[in-house]
PQR file of N, CA, C, O and H, with PARSE charges and radii, in Angstrom:
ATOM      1  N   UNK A   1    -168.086 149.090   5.433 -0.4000 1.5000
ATOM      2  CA  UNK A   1    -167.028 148.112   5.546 -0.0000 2.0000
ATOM      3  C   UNK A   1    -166.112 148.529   6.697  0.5500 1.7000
ATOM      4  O   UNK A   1    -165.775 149.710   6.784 -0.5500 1.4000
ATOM      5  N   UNK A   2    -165.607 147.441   7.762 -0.4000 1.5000
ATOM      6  CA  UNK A   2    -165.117 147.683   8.704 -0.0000 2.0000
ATOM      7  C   UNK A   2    -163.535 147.375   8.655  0.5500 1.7000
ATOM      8  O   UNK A   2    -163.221 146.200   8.463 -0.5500 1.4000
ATOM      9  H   UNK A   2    -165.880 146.482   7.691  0.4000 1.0000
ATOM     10  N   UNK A   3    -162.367 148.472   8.836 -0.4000 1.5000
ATOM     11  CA  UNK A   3    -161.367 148.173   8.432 -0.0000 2.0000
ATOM     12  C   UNK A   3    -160.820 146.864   9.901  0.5500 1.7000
ATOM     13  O   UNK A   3    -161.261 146.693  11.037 -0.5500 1.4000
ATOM     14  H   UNK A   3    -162.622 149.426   8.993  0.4000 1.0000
ATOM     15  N   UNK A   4    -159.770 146.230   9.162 -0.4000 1.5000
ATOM     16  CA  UNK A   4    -159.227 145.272  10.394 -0.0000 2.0000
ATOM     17  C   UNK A   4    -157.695 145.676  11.270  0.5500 1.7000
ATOM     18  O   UNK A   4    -156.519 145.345  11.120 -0.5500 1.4000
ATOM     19  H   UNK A   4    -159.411 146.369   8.239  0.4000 1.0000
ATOM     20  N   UNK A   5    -158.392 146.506  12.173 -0.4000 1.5000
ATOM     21  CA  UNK A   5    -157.438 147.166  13.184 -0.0000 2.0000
ATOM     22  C   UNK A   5    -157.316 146.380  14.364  0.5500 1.7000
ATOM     23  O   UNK A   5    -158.222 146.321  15.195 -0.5500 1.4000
ATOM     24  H   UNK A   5    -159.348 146.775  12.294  0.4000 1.0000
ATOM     25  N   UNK A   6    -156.236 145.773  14.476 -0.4000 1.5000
ATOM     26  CA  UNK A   6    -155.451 145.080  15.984 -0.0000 2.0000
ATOM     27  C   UNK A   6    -154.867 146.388  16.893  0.5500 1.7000
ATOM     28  O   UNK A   6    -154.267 147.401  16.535 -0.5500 1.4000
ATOM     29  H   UNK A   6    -155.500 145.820  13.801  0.4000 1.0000
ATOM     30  N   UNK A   7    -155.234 145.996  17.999 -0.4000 1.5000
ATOM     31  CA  UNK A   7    -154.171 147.227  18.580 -0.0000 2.0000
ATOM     32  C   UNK A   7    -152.794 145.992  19.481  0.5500 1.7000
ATOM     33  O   UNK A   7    -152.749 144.899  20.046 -0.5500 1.4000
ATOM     34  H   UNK A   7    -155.721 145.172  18.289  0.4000 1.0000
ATOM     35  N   UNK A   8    -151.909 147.114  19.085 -0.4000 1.5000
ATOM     36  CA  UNK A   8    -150.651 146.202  19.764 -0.0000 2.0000
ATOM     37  C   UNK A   8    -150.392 146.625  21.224  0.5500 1.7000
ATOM     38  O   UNK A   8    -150.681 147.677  21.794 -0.5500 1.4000
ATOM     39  H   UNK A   8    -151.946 148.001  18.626  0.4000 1.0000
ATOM     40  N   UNK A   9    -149.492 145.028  21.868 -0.4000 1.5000
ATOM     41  CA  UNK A   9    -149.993 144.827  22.872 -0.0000 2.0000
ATOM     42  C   UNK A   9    -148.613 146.231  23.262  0.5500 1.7000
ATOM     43  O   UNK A   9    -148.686 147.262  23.931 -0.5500 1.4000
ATOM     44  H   UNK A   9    -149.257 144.173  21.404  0.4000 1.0000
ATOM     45  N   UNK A  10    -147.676 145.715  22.610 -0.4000 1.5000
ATOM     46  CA  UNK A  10    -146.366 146.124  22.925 -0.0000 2.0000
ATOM     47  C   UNK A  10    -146.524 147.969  22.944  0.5500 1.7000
ATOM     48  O   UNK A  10    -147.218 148.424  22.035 -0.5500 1.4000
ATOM     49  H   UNK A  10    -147.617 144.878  22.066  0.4000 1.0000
ATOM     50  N   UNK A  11    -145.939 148.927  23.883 -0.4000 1.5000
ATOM     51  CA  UNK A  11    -146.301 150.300  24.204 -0.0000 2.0000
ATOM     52  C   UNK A  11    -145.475 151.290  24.199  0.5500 1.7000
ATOM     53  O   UNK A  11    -145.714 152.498  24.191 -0.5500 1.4000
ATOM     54  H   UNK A  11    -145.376 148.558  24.621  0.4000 1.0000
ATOM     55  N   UNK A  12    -144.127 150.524  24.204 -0.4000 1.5000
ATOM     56  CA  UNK A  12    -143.039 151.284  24.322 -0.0000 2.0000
ATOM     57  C   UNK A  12    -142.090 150.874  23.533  0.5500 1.7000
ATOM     58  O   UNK A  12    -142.343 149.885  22.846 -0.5500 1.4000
ATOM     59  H   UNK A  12    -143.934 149.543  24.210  0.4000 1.0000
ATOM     60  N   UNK A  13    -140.738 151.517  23.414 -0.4000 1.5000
ATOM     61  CA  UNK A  13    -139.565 151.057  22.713 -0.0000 2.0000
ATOM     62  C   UNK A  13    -138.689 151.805  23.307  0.5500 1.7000
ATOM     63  O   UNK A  13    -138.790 153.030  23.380 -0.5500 1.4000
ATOM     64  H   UNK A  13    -140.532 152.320  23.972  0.4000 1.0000
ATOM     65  N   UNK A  14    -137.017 150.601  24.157 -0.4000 1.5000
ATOM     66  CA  UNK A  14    -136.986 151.259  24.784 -0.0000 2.0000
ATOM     67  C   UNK A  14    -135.209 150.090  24.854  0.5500 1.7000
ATOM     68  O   UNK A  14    -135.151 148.920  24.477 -0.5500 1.4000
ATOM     69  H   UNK A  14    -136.935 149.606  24.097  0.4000 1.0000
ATOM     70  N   UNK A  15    -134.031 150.908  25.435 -0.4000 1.5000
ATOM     71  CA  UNK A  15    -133.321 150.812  25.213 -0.0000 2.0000
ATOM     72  C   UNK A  15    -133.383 149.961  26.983  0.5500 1.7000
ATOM     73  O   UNK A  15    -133.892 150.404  28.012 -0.5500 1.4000
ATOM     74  H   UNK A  15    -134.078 151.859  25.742  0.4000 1.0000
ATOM     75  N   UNK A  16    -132.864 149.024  26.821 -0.4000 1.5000
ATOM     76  CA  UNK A  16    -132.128 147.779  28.512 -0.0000 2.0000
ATOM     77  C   UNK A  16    -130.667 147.669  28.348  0.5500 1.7000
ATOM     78  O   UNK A  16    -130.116 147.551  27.253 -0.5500 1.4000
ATOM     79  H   UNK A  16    -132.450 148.664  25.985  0.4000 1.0000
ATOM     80  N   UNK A  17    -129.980 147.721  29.646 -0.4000 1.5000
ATOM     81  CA  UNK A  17    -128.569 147.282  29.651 -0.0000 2.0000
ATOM     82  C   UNK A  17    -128.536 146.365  30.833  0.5500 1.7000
ATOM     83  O   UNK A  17    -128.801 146.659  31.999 -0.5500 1.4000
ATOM     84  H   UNK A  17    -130.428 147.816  30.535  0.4000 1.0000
ATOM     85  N   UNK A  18    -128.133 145.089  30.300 -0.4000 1.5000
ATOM     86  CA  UNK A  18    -127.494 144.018  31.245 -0.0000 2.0000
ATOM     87  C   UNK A  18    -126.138 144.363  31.596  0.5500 1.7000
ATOM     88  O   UNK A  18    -125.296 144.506  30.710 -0.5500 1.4000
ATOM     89  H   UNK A  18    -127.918 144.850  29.353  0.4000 1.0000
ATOM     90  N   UNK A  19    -125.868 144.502  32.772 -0.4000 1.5000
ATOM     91  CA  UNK A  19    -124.855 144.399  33.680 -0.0000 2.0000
ATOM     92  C   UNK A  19    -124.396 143.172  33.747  0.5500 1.7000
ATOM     93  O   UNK A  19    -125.156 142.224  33.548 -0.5500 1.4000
ATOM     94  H   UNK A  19    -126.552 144.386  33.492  0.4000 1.0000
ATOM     95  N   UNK A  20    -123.185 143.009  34.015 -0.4000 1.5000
ATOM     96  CA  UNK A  20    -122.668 141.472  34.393 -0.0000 2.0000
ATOM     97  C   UNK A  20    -122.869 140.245  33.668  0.5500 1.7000
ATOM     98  O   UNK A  20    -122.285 139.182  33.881 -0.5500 1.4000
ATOM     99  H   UNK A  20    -122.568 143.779  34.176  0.4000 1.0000
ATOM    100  N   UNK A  21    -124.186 140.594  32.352 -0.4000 1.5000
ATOM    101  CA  UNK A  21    -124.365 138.993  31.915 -0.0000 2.0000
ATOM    102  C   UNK A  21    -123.236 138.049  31.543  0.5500 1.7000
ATOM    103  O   UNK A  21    -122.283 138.640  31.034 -0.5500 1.4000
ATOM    104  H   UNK A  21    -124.660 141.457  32.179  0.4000 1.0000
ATOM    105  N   UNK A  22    -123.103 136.827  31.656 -0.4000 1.5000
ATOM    106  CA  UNK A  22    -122.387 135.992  31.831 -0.0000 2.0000
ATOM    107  C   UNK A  22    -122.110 135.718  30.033  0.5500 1.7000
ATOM    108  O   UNK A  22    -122.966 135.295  29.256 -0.5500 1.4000
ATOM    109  H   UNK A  22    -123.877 136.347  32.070  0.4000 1.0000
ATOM    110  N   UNK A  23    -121.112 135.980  29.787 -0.4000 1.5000
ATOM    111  CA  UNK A  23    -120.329 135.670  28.409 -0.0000 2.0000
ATOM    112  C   UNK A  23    -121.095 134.309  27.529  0.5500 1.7000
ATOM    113  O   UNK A  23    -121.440 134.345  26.347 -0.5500 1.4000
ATOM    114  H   UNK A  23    -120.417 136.324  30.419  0.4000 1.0000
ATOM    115  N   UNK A  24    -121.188 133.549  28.145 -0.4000 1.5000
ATOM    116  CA  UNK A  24    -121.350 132.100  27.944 -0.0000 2.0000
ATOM    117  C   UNK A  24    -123.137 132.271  27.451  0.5500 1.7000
ATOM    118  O   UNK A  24    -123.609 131.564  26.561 -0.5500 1.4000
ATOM    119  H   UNK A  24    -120.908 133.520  29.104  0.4000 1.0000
ATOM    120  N   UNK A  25    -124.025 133.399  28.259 -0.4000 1.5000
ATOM    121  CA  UNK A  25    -125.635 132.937  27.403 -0.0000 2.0000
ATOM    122  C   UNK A  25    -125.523 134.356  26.797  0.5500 1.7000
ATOM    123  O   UNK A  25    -126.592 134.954  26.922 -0.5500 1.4000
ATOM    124  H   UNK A  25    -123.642 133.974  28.982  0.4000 1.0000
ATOM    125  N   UNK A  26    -124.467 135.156  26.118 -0.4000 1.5000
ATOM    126  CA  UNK A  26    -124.398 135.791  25.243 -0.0000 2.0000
ATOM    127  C   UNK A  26    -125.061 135.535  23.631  0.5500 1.7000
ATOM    128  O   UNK A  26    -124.615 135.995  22.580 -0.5500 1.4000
ATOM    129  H   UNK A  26    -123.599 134.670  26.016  0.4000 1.0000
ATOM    130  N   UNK A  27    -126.225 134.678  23.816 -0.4000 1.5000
ATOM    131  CA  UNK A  27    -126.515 134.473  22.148 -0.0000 2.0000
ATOM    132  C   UNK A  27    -128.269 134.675  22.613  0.5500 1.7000
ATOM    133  O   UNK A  27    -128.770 134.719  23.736 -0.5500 1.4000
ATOM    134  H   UNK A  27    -126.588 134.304  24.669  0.4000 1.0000
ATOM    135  N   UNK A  28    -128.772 134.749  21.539 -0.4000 1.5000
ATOM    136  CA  UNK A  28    -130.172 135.058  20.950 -0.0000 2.0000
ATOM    137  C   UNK A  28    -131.402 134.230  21.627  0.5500 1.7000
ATOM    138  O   UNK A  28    -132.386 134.819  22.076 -0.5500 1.4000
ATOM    139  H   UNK A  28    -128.365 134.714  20.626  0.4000 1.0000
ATOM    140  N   UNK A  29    -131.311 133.317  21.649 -0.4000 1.5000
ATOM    141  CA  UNK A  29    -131.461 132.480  22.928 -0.0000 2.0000
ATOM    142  C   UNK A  29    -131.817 133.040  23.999  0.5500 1.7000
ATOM    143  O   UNK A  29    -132.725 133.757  24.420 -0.5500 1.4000
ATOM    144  H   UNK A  29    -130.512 132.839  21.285  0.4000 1.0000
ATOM    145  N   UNK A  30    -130.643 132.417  24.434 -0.4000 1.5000
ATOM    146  CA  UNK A  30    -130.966 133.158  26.615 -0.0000 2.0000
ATOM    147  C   UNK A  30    -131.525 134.962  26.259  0.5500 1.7000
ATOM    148  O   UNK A  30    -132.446 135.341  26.982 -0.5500 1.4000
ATOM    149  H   UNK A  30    -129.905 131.835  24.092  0.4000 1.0000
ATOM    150  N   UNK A  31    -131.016 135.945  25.257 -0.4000 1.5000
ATOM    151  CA  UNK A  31    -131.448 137.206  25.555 -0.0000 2.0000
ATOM    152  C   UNK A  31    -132.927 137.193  25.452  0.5500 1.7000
ATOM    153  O   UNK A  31    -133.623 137.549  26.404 -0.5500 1.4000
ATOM    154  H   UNK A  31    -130.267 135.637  24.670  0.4000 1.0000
ATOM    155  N   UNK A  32    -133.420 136.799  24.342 -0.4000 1.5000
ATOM    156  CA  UNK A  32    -134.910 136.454  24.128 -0.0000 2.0000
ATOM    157  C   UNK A  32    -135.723 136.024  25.285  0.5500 1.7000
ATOM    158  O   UNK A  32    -136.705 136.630  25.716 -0.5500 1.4000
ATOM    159  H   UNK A  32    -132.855 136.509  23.569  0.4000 1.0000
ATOM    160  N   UNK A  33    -135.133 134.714  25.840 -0.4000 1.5000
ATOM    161  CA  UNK A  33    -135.943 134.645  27.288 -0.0000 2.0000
ATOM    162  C   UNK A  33    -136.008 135.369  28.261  0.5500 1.7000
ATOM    163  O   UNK A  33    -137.030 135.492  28.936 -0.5500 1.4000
ATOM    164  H   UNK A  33    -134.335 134.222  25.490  0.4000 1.0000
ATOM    165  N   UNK A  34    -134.986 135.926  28.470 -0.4000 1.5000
ATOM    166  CA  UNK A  34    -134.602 137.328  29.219 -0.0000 2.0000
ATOM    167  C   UNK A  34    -135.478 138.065  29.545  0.5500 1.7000
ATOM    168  O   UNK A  34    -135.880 138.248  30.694 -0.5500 1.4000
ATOM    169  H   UNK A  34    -134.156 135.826  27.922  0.4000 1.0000
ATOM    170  N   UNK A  35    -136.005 138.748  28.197 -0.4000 1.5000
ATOM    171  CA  UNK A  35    -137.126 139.585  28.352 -0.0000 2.0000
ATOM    172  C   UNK A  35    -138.719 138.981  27.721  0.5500 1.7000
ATOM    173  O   UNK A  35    -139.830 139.504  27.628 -0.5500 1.4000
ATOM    174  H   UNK A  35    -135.678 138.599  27.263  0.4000 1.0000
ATOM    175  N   UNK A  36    -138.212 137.744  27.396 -0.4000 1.5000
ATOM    176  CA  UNK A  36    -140.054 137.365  27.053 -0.0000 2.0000
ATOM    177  C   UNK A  36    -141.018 137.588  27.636  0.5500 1.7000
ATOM    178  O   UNK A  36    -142.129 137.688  27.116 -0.5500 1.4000
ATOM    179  H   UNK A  36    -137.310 137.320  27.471  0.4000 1.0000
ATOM    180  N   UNK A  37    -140.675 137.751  29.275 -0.4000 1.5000
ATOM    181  CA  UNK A  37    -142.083 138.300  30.272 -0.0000 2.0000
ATOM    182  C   UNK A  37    -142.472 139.304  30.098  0.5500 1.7000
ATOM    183  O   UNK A  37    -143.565 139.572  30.597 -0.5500 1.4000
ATOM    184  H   UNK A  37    -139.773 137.669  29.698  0.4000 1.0000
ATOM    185  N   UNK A  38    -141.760 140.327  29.311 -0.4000 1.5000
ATOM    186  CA  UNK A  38    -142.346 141.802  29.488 -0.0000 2.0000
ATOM    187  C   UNK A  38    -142.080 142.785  28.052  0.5500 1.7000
ATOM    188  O   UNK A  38    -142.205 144.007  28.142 -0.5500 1.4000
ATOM    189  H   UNK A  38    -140.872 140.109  28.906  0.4000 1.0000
ATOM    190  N   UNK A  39    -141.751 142.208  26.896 -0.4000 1.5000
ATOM    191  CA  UNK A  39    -141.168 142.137  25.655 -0.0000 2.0000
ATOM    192  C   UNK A  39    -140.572 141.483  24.905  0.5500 1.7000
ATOM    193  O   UNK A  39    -140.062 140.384  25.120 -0.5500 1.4000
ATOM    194  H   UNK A  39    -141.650 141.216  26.823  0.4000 1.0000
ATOM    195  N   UNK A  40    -140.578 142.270  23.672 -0.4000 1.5000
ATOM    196  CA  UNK A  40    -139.845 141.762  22.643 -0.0000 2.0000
ATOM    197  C   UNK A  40    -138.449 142.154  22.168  0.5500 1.7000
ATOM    198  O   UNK A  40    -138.286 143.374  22.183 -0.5500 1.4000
ATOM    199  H   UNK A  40    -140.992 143.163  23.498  0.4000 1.0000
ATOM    200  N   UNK A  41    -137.480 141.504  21.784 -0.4000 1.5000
ATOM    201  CA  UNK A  41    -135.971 141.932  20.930 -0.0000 2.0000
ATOM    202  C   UNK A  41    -135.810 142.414  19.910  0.5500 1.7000
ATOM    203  O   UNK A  41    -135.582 141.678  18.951 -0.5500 1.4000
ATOM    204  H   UNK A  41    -137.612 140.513  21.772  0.4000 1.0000
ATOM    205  N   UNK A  42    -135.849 143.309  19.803 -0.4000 1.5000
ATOM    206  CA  UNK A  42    -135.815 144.286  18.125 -0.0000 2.0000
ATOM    207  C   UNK A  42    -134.449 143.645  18.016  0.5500 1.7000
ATOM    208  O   UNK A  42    -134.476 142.606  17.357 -0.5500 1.4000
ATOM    209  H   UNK A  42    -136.034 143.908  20.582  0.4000 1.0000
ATOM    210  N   UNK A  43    -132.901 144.092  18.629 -0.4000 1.5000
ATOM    211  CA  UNK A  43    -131.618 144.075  18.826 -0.0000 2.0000
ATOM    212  C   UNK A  43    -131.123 144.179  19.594  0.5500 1.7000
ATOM    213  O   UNK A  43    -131.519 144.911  20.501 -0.5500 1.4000
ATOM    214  H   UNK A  43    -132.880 144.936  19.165  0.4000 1.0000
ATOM    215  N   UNK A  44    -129.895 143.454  19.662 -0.4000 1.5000
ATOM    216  CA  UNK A  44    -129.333 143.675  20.899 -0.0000 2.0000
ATOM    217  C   UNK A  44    -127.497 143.521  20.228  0.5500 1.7000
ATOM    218  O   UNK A  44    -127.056 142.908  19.257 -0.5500 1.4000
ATOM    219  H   UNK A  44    -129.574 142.859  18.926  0.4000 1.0000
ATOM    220  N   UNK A  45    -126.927 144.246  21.105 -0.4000 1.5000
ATOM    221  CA  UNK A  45    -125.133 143.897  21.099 -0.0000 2.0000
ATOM    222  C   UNK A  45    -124.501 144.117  22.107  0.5500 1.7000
ATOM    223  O   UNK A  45    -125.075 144.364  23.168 -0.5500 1.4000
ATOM    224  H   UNK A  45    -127.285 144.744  21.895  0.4000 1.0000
ATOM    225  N   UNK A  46    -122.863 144.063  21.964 -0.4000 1.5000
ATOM    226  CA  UNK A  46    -122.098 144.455  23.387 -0.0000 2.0000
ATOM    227  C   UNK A  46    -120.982 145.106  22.638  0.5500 1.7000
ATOM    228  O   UNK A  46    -120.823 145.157  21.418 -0.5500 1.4000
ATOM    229  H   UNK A  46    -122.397 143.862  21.102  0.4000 1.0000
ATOM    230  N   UNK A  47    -120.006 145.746  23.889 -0.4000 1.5000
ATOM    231  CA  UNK A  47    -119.679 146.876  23.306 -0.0000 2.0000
ATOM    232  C   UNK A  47    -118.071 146.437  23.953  0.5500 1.7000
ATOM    233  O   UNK A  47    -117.890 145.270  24.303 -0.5500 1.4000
ATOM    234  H   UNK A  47    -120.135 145.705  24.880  0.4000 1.0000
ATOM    235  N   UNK A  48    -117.298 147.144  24.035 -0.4000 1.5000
ATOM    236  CA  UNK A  48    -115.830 146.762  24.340 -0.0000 2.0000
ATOM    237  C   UNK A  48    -115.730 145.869  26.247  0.5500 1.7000
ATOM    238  O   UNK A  48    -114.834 145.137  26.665 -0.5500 1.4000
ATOM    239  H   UNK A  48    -117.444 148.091  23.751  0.4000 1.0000
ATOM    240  N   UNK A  49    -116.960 146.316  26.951 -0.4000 1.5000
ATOM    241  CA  UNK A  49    -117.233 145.723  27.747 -0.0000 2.0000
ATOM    242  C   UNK A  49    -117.818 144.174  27.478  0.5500 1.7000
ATOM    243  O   UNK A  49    -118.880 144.048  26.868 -0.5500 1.4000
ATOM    244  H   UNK A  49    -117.688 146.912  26.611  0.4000 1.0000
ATOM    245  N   UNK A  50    -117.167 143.137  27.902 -0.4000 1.5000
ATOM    246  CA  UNK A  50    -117.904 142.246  27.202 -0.0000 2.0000
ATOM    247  C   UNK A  50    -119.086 141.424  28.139  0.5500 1.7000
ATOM    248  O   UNK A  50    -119.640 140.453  27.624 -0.5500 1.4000
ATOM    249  H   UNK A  50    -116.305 143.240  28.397  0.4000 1.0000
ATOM    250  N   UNK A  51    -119.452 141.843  29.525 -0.4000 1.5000
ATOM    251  CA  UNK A  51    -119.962 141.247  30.353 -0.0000 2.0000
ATOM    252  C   UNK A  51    -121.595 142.484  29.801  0.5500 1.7000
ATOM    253  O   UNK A  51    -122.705 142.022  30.064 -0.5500 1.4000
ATOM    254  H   UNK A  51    -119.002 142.633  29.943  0.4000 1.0000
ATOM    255  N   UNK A  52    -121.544 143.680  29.214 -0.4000 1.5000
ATOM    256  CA  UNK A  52    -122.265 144.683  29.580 -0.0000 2.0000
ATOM    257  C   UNK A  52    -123.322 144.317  28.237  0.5500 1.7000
ATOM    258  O   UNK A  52    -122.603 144.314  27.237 -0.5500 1.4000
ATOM    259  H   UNK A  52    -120.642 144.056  29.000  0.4000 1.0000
ATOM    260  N   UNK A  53    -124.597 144.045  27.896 -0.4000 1.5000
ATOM    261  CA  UNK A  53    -125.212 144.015  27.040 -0.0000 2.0000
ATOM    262  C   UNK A  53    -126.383 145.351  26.583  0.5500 1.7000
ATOM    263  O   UNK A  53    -126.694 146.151  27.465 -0.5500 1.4000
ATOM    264  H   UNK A  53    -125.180 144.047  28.708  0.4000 1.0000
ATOM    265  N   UNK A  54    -126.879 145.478  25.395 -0.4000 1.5000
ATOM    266  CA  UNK A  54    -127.785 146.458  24.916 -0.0000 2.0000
ATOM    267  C   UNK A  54    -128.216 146.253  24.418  0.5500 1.7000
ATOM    268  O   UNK A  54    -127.699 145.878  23.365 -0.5500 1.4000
ATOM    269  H   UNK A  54    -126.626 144.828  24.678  0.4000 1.0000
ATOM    270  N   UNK A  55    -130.300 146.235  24.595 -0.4000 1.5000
ATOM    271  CA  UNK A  55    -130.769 145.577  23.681 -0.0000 2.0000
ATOM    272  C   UNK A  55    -132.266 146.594  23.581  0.5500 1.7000
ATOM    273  O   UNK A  55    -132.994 147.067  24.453 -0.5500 1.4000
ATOM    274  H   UNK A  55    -130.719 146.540  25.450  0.4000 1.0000
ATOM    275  N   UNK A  56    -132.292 146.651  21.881 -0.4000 1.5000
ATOM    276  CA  UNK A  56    -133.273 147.672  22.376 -0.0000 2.0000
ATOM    277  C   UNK A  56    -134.533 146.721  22.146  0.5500 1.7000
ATOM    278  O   UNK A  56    -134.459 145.630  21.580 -0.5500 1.4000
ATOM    279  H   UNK A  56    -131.700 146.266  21.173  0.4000 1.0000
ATOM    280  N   UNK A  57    -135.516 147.194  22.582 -0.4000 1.5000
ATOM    281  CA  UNK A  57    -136.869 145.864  22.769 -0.0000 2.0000
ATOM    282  C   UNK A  57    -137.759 146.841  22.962  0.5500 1.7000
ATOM    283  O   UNK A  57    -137.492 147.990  23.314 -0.5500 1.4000
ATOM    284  H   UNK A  57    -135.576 148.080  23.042  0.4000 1.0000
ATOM    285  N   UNK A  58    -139.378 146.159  22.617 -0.4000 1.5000
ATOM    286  CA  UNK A  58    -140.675 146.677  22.465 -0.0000 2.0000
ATOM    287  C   UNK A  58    -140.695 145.957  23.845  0.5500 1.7000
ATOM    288  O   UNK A  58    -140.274 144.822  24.067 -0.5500 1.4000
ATOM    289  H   UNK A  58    -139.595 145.225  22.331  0.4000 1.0000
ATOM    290  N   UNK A  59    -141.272 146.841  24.756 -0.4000 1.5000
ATOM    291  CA  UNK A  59    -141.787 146.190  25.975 -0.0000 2.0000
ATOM    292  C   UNK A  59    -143.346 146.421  25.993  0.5500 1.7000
ATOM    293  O   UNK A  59    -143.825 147.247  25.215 -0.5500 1.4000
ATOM    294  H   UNK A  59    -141.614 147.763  24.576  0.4000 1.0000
ATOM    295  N   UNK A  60    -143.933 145.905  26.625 -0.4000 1.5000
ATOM    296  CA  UNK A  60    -145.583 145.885  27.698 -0.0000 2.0000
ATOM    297  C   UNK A  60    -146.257 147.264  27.942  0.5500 1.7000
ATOM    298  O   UNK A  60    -147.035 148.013  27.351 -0.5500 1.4000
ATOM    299  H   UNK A  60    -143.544 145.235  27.257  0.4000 1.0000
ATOM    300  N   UNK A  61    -145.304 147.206  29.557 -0.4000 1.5000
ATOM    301  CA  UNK A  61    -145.302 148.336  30.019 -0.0000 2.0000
ATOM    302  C   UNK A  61    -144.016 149.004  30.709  0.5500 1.7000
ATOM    303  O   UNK A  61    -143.252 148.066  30.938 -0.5500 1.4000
ATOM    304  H   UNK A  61    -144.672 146.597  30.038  0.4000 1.0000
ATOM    305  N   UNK A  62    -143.496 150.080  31.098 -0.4000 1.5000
ATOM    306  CA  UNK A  62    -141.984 150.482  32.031 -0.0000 2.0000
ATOM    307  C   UNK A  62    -142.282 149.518  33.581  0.5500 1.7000
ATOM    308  O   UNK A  62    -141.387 149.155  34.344 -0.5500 1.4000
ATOM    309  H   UNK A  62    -144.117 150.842  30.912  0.4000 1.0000
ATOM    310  N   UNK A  63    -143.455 149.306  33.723 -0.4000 1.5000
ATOM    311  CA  UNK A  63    -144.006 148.651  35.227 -0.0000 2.0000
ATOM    312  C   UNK A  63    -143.648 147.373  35.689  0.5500 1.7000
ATOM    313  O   UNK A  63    -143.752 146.930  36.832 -0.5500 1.4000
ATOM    314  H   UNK A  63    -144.182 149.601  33.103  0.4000 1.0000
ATOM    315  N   UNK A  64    -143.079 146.661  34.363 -0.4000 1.5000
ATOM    316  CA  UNK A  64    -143.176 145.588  34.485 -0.0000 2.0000
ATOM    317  C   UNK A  64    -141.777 144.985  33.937  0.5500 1.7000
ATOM    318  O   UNK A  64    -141.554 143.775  33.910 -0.5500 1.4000
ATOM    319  H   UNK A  64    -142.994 147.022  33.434  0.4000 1.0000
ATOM    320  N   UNK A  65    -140.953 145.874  33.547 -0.4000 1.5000
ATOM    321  CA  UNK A  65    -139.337 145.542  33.812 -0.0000 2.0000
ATOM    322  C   UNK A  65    -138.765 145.224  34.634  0.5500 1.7000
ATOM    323  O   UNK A  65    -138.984 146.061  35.509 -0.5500 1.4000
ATOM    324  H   UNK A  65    -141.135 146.858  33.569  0.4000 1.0000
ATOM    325  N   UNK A  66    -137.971 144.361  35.074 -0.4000 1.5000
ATOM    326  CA  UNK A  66    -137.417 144.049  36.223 -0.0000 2.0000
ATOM    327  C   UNK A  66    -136.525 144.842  36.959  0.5500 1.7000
ATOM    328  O   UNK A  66    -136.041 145.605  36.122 -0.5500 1.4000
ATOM    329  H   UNK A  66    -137.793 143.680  34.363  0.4000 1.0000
ATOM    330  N   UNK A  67    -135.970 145.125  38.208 -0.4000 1.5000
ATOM    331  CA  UNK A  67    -134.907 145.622  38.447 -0.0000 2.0000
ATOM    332  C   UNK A  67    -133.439 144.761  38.499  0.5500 1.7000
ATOM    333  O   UNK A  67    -132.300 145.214  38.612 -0.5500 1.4000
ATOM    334  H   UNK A  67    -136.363 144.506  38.887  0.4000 1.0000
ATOM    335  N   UNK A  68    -133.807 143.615  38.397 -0.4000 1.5000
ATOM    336  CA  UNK A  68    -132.827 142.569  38.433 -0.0000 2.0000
ATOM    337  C   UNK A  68    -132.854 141.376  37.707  0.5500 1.7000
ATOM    338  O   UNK A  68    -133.982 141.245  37.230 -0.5500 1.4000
ATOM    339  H   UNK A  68    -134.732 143.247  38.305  0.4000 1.0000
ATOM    340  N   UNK A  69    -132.279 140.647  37.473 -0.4000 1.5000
ATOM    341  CA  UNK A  69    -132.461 139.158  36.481 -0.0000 2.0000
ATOM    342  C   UNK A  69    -131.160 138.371  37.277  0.5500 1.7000
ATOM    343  O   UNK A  69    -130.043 138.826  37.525 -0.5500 1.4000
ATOM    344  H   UNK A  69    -131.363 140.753  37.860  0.4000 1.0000
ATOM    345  N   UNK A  70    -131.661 137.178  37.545 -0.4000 1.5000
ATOM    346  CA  UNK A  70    -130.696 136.154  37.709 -0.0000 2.0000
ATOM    347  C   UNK A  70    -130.637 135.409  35.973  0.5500 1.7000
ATOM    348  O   UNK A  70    -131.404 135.368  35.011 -0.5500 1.4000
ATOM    349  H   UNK A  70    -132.568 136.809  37.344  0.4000 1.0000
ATOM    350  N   UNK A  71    -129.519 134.998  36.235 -0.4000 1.5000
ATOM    351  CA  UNK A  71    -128.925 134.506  34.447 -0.0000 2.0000
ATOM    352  C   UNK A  71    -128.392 133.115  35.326  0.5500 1.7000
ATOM    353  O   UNK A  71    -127.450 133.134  36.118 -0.5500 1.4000
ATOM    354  H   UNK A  71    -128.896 135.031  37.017  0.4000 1.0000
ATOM    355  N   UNK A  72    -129.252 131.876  34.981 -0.4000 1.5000
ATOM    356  CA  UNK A  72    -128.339 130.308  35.798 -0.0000 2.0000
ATOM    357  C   UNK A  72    -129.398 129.087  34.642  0.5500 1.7000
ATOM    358  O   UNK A  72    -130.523 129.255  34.171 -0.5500 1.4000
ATOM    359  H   UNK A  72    -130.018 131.861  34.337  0.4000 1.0000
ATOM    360  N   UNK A  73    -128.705 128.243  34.550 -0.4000 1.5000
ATOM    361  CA  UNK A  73    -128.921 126.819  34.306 -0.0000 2.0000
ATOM    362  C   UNK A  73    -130.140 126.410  34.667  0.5500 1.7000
ATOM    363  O   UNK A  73    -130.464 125.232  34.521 -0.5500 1.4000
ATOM    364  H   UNK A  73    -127.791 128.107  34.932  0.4000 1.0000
TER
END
C-alpha cells in the first residue's frame, strides 16, 4: 500500500517588511496580492510605524522575492 505524499510547493518561511505601504491597502486584500506571485500569508501586522508592514509568509523560493513592489489602483 502506497502512502499519499504531496510534496509542498512552498520552501521557506520567512519574515517581509513593507516599507512605505500606503495606509489606505493596509487590509488582507491588497497584502495577499502582494505576495501571491511568490507566496503565501501566514500573518501579517504593523507596528507604531504605521506606513511599515510585517508579514510572515511561506514563500517559493528567496529567488523570487522582489526587491521592490509598486502599491497603485
Amino acid at each position: 500500500m502506497m502512502k499519499d505524499t504531496r510534496a509542498c510547493a512552498y520552501t521557506r518561511v520567512v519574515w517581509i517588511m513593507f516599507l512605505a505601504f500606503p495606509p489606505d491597502f493596509q487590509k488582507d486584500d491588497y497584502i495577499k496580492v502582494a505576495i501571491a506571485s511568490y507566496g503565501r500569508v501566514l500573518i501579517w501586522f504593523t507596528d507604531a510605524h504605521k506606513s511599515r508592514i510585517f508579514v510572515h509568509a511561506l514563500i517559493l523560493s528567496p529567488d523570487r522575492v522582489p526587491r521592490s513592489l509598486v502599491v497603485s489602483r
